[in-house]
Structure formats: structure tokens, C-alpha cells
ChimeraX commands (.cxc) that place a marker at each C-alpha (Angstrom):
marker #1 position 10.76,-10.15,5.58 radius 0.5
marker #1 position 7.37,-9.48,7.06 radius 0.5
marker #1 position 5.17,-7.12,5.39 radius 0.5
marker #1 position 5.18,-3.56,5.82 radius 0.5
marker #1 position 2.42,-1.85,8.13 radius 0.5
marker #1 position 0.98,1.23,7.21 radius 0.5
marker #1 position -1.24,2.48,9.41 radius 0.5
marker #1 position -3.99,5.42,8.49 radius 0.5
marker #1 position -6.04,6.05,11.94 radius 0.5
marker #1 position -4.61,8.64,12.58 radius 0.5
marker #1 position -5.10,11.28,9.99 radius 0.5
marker #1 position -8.54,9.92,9.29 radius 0.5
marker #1 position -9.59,10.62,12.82 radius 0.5
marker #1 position -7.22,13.20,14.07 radius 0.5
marker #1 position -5.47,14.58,10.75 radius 0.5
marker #1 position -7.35,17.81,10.74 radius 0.5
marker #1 position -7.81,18.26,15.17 radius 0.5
marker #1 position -4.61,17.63,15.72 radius 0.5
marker #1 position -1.82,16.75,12.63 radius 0.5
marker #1 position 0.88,16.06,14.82 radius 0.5
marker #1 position -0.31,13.17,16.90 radius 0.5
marker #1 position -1.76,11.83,13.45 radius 0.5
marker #1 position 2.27,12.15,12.09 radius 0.5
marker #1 position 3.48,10.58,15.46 radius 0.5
marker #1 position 0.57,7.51,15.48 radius 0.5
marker #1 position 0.64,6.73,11.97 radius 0.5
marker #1 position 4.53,7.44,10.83 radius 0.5
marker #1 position 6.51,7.15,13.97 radius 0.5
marker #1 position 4.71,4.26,15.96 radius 0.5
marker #1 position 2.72,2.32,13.78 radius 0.5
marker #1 position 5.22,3.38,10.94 radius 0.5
marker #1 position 9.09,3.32,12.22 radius 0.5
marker #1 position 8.24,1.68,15.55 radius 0.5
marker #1 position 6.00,-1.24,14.16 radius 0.5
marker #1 position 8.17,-1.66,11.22 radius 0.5
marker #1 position 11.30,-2.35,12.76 radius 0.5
marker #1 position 12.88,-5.92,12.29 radius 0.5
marker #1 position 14.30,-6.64,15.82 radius 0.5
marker #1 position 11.53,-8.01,16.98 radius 0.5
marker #1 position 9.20,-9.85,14.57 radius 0.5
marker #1 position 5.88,-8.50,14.93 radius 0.5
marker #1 position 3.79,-11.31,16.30 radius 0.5
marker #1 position 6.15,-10.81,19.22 radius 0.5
marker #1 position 5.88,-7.20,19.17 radius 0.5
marker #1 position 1.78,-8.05,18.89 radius 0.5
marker #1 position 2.04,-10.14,22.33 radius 0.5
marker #1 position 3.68,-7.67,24.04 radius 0.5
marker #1 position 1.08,-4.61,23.16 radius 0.5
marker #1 position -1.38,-6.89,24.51 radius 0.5
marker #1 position 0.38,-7.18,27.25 radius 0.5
marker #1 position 1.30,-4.03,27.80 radius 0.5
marker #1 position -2.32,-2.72,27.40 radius 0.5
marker #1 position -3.66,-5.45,29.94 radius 0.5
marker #1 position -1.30,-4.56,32.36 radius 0.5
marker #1 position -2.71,-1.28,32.62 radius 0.5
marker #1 position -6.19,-2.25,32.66 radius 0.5
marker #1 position -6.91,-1.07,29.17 radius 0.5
marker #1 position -10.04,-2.74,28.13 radius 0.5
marker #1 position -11.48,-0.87,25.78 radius 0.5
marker #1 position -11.56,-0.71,21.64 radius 0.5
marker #1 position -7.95,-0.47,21.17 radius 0.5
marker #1 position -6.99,-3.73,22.93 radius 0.5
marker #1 position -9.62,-5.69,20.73 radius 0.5
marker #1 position -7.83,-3.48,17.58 radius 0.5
marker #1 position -4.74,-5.07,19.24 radius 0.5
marker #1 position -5.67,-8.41,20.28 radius 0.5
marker #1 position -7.19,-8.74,16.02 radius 0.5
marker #1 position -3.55,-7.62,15.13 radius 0.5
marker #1 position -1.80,-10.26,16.95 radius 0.5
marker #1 position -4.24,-12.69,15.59 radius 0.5
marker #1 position -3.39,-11.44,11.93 radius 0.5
marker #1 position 0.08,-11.83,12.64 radius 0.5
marker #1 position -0.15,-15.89,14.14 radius 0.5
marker #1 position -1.03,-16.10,17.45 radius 0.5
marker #1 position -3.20,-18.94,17.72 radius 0.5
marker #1 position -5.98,-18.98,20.35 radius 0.5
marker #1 position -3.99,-21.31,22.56 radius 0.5
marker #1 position -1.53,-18.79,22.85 radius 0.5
marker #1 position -3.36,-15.97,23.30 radius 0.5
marker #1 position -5.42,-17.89,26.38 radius 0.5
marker #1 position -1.66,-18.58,27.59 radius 0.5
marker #1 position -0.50,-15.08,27.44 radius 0.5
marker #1 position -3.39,-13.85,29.27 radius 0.5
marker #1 position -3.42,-16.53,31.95 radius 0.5
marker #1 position 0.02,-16.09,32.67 radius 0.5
marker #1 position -0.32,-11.77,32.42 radius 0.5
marker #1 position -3.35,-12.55,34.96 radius 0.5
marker #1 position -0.90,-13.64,37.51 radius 0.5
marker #1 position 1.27,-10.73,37.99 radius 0.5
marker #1 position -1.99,-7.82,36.34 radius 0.5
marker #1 position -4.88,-8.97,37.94 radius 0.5
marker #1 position -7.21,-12.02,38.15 radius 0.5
marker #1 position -10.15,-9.28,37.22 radius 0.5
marker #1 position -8.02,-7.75,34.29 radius 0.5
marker #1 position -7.79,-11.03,32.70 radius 0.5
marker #1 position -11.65,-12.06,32.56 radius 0.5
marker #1 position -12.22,-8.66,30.67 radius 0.5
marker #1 position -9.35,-9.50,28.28 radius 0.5
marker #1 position -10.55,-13.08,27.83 radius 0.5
marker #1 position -14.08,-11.34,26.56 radius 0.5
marker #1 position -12.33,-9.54,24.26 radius 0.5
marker #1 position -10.05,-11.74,22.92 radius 0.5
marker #1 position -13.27,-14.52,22.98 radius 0.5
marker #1 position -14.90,-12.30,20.60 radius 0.5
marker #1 position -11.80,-11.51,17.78 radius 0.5
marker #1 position -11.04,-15.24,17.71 radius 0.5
marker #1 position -14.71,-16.65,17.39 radius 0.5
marker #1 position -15.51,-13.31,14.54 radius 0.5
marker #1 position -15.49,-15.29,10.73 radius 0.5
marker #1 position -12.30,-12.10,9.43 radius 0.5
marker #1 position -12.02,-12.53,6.34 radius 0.5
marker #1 position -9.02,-13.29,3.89 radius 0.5
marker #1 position -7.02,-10.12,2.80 radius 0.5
marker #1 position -7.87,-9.88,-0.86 radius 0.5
marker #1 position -4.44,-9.76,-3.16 radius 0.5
marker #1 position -5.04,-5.67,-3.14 radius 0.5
marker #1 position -4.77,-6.08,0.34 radius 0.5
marker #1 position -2.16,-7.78,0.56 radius 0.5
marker #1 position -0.23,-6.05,-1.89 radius 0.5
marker #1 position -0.97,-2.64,-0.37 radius 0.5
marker #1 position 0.72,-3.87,3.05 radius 0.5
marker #1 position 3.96,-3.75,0.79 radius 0.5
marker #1 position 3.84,-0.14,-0.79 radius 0.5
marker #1 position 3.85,3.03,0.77 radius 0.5
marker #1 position 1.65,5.28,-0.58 radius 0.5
marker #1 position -2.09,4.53,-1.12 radius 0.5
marker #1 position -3.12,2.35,-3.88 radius 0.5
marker #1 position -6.69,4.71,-4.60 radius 0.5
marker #1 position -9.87,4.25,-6.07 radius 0.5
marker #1 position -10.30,2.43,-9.44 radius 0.5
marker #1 position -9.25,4.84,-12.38 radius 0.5
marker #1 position -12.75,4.85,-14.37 radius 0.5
marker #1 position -11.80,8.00,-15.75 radius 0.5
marker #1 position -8.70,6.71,-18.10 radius 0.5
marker #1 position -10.20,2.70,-18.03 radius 0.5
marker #1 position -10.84,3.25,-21.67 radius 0.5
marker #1 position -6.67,3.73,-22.21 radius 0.5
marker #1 position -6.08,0.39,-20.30 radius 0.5
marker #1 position -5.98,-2.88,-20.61 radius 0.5
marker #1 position -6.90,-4.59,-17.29 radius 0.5
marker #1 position -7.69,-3.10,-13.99 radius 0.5
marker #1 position -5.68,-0.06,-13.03 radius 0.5
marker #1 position -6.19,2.55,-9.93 radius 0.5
marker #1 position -5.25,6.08,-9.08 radius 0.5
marker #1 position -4.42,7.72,-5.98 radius 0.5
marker #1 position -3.57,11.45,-5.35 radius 0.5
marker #1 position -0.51,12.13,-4.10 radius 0.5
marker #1 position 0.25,16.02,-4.48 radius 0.5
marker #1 position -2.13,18.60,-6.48 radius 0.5
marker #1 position 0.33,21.53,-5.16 radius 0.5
marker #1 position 2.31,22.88,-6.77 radius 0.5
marker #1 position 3.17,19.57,-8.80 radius 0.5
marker #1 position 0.78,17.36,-9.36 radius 0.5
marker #1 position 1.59,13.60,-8.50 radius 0.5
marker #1 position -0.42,10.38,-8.70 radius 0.5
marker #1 position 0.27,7.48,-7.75 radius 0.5
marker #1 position -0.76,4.89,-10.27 radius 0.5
marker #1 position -1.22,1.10,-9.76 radius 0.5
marker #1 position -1.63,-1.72,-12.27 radius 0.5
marker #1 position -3.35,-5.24,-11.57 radius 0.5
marker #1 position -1.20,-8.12,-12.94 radius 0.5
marker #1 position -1.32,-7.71,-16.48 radius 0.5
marker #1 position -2.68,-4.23,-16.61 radius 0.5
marker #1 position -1.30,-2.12,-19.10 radius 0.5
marker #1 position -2.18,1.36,-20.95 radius 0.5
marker #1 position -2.32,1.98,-23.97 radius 0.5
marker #1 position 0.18,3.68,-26.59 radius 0.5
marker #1 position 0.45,7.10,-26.13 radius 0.5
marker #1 position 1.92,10.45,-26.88 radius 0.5
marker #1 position 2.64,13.57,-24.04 radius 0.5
marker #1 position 3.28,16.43,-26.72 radius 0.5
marker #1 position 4.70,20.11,-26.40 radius 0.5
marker #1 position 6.13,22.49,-28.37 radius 0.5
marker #1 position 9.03,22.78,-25.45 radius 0.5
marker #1 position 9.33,20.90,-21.93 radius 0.5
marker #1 position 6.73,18.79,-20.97 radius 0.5
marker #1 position 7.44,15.07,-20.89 radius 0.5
marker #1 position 6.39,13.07,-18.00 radius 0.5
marker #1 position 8.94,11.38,-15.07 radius 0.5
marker #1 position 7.68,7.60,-13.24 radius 0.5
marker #1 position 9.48,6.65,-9.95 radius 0.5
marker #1 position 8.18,3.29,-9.34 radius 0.5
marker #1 position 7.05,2.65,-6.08 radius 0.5
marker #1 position 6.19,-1.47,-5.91 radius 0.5
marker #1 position 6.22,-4.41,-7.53 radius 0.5
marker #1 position 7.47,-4.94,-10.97 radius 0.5
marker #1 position 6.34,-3.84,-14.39 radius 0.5
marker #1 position 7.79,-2.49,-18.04 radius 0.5
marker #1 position 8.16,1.06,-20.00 radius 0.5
marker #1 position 8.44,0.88,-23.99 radius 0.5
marker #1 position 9.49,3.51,-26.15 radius 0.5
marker #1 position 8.86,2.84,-29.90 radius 0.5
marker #1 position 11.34,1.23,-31.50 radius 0.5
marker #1 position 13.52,0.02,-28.31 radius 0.5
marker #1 position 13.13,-2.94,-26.25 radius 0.5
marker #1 position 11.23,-2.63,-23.36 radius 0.5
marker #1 position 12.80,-2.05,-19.69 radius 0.5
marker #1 position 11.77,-3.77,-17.04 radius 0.5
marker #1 position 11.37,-1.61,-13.47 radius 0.5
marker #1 position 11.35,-2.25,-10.23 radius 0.5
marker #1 position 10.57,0.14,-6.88 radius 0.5
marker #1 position 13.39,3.02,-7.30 radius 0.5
marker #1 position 13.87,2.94,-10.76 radius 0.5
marker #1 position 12.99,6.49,-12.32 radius 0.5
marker #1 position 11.94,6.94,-15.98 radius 0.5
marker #1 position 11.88,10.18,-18.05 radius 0.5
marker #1 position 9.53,10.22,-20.83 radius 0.5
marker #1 position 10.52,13.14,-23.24 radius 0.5
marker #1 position 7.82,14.87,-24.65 radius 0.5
marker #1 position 6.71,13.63,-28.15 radius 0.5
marker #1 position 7.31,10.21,-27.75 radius 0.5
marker #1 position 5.22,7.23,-28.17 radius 0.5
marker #1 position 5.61,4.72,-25.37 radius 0.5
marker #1 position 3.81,2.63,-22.95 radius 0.5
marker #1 position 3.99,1.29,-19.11 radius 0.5
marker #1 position 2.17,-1.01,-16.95 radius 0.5
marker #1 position 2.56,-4.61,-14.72 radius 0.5
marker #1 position 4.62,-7.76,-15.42 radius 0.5
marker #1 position 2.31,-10.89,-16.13 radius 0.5
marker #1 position 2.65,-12.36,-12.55 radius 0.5
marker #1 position 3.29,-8.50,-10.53 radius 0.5
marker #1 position 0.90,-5.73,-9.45 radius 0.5
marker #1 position 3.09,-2.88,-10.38 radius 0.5
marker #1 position 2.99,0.66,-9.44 radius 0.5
marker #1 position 4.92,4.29,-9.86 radius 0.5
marker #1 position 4.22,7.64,-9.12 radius 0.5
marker #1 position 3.49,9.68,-12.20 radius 0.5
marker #1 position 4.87,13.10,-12.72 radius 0.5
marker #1 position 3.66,15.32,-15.53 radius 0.5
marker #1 position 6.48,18.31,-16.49 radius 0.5
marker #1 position 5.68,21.60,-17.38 radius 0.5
marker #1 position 6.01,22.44,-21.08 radius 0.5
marker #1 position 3.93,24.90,-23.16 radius 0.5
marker #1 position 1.25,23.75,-25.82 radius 0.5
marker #1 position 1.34,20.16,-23.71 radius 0.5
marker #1 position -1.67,17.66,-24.20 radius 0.5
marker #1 position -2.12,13.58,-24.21 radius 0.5
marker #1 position -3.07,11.69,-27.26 radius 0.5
marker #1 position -3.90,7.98,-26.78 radius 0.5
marker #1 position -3.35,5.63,-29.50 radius 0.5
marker #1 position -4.08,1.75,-29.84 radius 0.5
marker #1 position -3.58,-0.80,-27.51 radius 0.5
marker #1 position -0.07,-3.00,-26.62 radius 0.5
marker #1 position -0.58,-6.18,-28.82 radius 0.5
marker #1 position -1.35,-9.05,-26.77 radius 0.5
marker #1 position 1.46,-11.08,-28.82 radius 0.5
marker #1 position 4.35,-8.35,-28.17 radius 0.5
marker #1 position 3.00,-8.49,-24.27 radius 0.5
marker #1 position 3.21,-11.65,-23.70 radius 0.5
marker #1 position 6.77,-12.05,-25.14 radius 0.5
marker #1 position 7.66,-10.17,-22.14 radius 0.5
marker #1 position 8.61,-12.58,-18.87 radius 0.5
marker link #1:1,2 radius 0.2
marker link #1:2,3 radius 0.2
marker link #1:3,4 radius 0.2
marker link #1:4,5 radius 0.2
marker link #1:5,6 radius 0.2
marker link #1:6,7 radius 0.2
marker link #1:7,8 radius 0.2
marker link #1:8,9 radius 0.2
marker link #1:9,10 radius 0.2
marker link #1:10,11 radius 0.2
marker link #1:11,12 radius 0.2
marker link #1:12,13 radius 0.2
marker link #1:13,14 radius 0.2
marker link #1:14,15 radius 0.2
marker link #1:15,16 radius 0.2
marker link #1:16,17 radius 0.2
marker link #1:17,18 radius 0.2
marker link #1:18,19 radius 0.2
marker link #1:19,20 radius 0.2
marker link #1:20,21 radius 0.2
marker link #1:21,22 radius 0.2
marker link #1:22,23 radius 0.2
marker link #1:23,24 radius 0.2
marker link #1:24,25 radius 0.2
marker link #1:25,26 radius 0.2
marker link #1:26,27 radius 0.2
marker link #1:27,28 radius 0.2
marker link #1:28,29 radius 0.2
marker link #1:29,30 radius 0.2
marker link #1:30,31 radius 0.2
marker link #1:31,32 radius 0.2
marker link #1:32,33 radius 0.2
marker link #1:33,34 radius 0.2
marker link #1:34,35 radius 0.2
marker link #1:35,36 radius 0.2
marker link #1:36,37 radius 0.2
marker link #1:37,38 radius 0.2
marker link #1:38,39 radius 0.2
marker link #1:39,40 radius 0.2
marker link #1:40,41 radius 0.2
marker link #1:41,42 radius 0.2
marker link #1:42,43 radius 0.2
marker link #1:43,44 radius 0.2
marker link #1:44,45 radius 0.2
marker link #1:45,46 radius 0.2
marker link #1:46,47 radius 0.2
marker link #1:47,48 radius 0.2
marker link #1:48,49 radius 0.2
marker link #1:49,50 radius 0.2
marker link #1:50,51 radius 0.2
marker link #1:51,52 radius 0.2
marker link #1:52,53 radius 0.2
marker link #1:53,54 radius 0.2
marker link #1:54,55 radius 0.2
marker link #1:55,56 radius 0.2
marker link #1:56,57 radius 0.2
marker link #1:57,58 radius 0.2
marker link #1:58,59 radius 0.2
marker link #1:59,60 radius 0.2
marker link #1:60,61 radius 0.2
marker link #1:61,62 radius 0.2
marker link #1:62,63 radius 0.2
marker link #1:63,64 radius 0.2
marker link #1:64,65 radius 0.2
marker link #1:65,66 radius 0.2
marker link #1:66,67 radius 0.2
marker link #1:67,68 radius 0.2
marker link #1:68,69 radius 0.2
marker link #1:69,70 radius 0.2
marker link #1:70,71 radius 0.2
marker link #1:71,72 radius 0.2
marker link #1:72,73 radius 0.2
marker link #1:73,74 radius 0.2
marker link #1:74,75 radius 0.2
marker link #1:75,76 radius 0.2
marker link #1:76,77 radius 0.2
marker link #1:77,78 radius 0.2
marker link #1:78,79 radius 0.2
marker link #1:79,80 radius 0.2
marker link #1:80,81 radius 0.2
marker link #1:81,82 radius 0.2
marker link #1:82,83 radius 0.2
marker link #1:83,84 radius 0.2
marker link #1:84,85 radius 0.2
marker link #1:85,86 radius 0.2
marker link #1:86,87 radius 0.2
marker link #1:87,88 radius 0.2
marker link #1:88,89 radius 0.2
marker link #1:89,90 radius 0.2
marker link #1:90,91 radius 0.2
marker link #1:91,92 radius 0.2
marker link #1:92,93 radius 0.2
marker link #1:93,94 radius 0.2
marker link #1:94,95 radius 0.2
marker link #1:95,96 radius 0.2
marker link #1:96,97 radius 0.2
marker link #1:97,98 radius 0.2
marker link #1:98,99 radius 0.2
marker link #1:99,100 radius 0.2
marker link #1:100,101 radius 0.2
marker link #1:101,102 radius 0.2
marker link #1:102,103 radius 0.2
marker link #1:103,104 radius 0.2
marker link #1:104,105 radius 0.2
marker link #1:105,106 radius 0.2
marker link #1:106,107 radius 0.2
marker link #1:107,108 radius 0.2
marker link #1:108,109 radius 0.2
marker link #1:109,110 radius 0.2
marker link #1:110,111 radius 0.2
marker link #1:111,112 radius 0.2
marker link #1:112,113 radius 0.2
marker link #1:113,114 radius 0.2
marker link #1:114,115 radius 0.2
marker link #1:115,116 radius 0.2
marker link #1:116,117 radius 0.2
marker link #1:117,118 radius 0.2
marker link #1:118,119 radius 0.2
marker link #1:119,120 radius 0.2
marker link #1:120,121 radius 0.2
marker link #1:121,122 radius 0.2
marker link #1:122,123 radius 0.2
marker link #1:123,124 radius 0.2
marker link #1:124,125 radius 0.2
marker link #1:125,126 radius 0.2
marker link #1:126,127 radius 0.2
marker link #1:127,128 radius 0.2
marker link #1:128,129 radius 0.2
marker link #1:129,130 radius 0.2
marker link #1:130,131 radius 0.2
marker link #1:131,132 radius 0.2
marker link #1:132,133 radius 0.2
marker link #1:133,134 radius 0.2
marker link #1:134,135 radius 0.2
marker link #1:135,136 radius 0.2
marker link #1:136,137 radius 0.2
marker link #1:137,138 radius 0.2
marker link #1:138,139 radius 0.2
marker link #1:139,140 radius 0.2
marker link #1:140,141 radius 0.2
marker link #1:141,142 radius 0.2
marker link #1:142,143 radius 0.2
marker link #1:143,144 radius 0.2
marker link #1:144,145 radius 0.2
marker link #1:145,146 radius 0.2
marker link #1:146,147 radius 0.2
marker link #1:147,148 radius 0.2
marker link #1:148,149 radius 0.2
marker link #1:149,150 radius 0.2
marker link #1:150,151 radius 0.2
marker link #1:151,152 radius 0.2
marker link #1:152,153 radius 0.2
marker link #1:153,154 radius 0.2
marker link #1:154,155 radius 0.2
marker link #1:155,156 radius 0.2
marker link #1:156,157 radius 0.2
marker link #1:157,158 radius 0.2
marker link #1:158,159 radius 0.2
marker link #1:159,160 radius 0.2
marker link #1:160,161 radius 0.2
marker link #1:161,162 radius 0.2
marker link #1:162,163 radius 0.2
marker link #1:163,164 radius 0.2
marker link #1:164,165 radius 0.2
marker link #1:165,166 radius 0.2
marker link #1:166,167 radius 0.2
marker link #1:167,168 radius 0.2
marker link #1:168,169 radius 0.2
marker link #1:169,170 radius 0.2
marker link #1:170,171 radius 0.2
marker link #1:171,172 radius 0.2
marker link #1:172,173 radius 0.2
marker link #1:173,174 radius 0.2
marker link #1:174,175 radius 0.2
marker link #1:175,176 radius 0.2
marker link #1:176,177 radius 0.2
marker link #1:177,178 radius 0.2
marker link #1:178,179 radius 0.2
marker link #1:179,180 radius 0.2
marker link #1:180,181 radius 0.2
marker link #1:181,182 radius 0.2
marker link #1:182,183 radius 0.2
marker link #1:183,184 radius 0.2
marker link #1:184,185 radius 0.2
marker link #1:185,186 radius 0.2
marker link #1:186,187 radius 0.2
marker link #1:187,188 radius 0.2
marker link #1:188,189 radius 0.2
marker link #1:189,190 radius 0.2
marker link #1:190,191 radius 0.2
marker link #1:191,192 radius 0.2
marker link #1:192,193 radius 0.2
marker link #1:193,194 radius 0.2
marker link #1:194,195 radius 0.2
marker link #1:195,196 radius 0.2
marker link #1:196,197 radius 0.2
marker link #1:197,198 radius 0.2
marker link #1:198,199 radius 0.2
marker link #1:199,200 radius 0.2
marker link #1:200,201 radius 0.2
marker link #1:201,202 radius 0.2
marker link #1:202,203 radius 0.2
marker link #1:203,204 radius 0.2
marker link #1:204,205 radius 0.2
marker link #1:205,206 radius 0.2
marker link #1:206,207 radius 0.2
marker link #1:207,208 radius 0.2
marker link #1:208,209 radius 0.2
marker link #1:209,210 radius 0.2
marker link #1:210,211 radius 0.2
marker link #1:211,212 radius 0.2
marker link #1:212,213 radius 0.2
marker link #1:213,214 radius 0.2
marker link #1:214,215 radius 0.2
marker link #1:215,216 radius 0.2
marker link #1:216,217 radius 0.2
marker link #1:217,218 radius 0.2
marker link #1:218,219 radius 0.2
marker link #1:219,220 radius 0.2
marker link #1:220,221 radius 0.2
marker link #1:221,222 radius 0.2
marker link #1:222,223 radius 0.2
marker link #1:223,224 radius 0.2
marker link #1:224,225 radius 0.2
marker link #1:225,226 radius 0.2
marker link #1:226,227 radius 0.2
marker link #1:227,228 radius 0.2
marker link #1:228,229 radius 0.2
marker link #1:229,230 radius 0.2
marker link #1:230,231 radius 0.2
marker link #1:231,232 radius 0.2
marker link #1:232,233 radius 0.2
marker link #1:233,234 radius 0.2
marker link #1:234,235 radius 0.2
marker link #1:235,236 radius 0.2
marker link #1:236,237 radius 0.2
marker link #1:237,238 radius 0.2
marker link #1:238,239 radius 0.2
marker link #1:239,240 radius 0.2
marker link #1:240,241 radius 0.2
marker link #1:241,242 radius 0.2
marker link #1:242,243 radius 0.2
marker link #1:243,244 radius 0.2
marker link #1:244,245 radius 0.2
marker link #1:245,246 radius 0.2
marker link #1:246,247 radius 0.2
marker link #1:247,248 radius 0.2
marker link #1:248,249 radius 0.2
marker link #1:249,250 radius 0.2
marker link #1:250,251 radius 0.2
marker link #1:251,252 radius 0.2
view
């Protein structure tokens, strides 16, 4: 399975002029549209290229497009194929405009998606900004992302391989308690005194209030889940020590 596409243009240039066409660019075509499996996407790259050639689009977005299908494994040689043969039936003059383009993506040094990258191409929501506020509570790299501060507040919280927190407590006097729907790749939750349970995207946890527990990533997995925090009255968060690196690494 090819990895997922999430596409953000949209709303960061549009989202605020006009929401809809953000919606319809970033969840509809680059979200359902690109997304679907009957055609693989290199395929589906070609024929945007195509597409946009044919109608003597020459600008920015066929470079954006023409970069895409070289992400997804068109070589050169097939890109100068796909032109030359596009030239016959678009335009002899279409295709010397695309051929500057497309001389320019495949002679630019890109370079390799990092494993953040990578591993954001698989998740849906946003992987964030490093969480320097709570780094103190983890072991390992961690980052945070809002994901609702109406109404309830949700973050979405991701773990590096091996990244953990810390032991901790969410007390109240009544309610409170915290919920985790995991969201990608795979990782743990420990209460005290019971084994730990590994999780994978869908799995939900409920953390009652007053209990000492734990989450974070599998050894070889970024990991991440959307964190929840539940009403309750008197609530606060104590931190406590550290997972021990010998209980951890039992773990597979």
C-alpha cells in the first residue's frame, strides 16, 4: 500500500479567503481523490501532467506536479517520453515549455524525506512542533500538535522510536481521567501493577483518574494518539520518575 497523501495548500493559502475550496483541494482531491487505490499514484502523477499540458498549463502548479510524479518514480526517461508523445496530439510549443519545467525538477539536488517525513505521509493529523514544554517528562523526542482547544481540548501527541513519558498521575476528587485514541504506528500504555498493552491506530484507552501509568513508542515504531483530558473537579498532573530502561526494554 502506497503511502497516504495529505495535502495542506489549501488552508494555508486559502483556509481563511475561502474555507470551502481549502476543504475541497486538500480533503476531497488531494485527500479522497489522490488517495484512492485504483490507480497507483505514479500513474495517477502521469496523467495530471498530462492533463495540465494538454491545456497549456505552464505555470507553478505543473512544476508542483511534474516534482510529484518524480517523488512517486517516474524516471527522467519517462517523463521525456510522456511529454514527447503528449507533444504530438497538445502541441509541439506546449511541450518545449514542459520540457523546461520538467528540466529543472529533475536536475534540482531534492532531498531525502527525513523518517518524520516519511512517517507523517502515514498519519492523518499533523505531527506538530517539538513538545519543549513537557521534554522534561520524557524520555526521547516527543511532539505536540493541536487538534481542538473548543470546547474539548485535544492534542495530538507523537513519540520518536523509543520515546516515552514518564510515570504519572491525572488526579480528581470526581471525573477527570484522561482517554488516548491512537492514531499511527505502534506503542504501549502501563498501569501500575498490570502488564503493559500494546496499541495500535484505533485502539482507545481510558485512564481513570488517580492512577499511575505511562504511554509512549515501541523500540522500532514512531507512535502516536490523540490525547483527551476529561472533566473532573479538583483535577491536576503530577509527574513522577522515569520508565526503567530494564522494564522498557523487556518490551518487543
Amino acid at each position: 500500500m502506497s503511502k497516504k497523501i495529505v495535502q495542506t495548500a489549501g488552508r494555508q493559502q486559502l483556509g481563511e479567503f475561502a474555507p470551502e475550496f481549502a476543504h475541497f483541494n486538500d480533503d476531497v482531491l488531494f485527500g479522497e481523490n489522490w488517495n484512492n487505490q485504483d490507480i497507483d499514484v505514479k500513474t495517477r502523477s502521469i496523467i495530471t501532467v498530462v492533463a495540465l499540458m494538454s491545456q497549456g498549463i505552464t505555470d507553478s502548479s505543473l512544476k508542483y506536479h511534474i516534482a510529484n510524479a518524480k517523488n512517486h518514480g517516474v524516471t527522467q526517461k519517462e517523463m521525456a517520453a510522456v511529454i514527447t508523445h503528449v507533444a504530438f496530439y497538445a502541441g509541439w510549443p506546449k511541450a518545449w515549455a514542459v520540457f523546461n519545467l520538467a528540466k529543472e525538477v529533475y536536475n534540482e539536488q531534492i532531498p531525502e524525506m527525513t523518517d518524520k517525513d516519511r512517517y507523517q505521509n502515514t498519519i492523518f493529523f499533523p505531527i506538530g512542533a517539538p513538545n519543549d514544554a513537557y521534554a522534561q517528562y520524557f524520555d526521547g523526542q516527543s511532539y505536540l500538535a493541536p487538534v481542538s482547544k473548543e470546547q474539548i481540548s485535544i492534542f495530538n501527541v507523537t513519540f520518536e522510536p523509543g520515546c516515552r513519558n514518564h510515570w504519572h498521575v491525572h488526579h480528581a476528587t470526581s471525573g477527570g481521567g484522561q482517554m488516548l485514541i491512537c492514531v499511527g504506528g505502534r506503542g504501549y500504555y502501563q498501569e501500575e501493577g498490570k502488564a503493559a498493552r500494546e496499541l495500535h491506530p484505533g485502539d482507545v484507552v481510558n485512564i481513570p483518574a488517580n492512577v499511575k501509568h505511562w504511554h509512549g513508542a515501541a523500540k522500532d515504531s514512531w507512535f502516536s494518539h490523540l490525547a483527551i483530558e476529561i472533566d473532573g473537579e479538583n483535577t491536576s498532573n503530577e509527574w513522577l520518575e522515569a520508565v526503567s530502561a530494564e522494564d522498557y526494554n523487556k518490551l518487543k
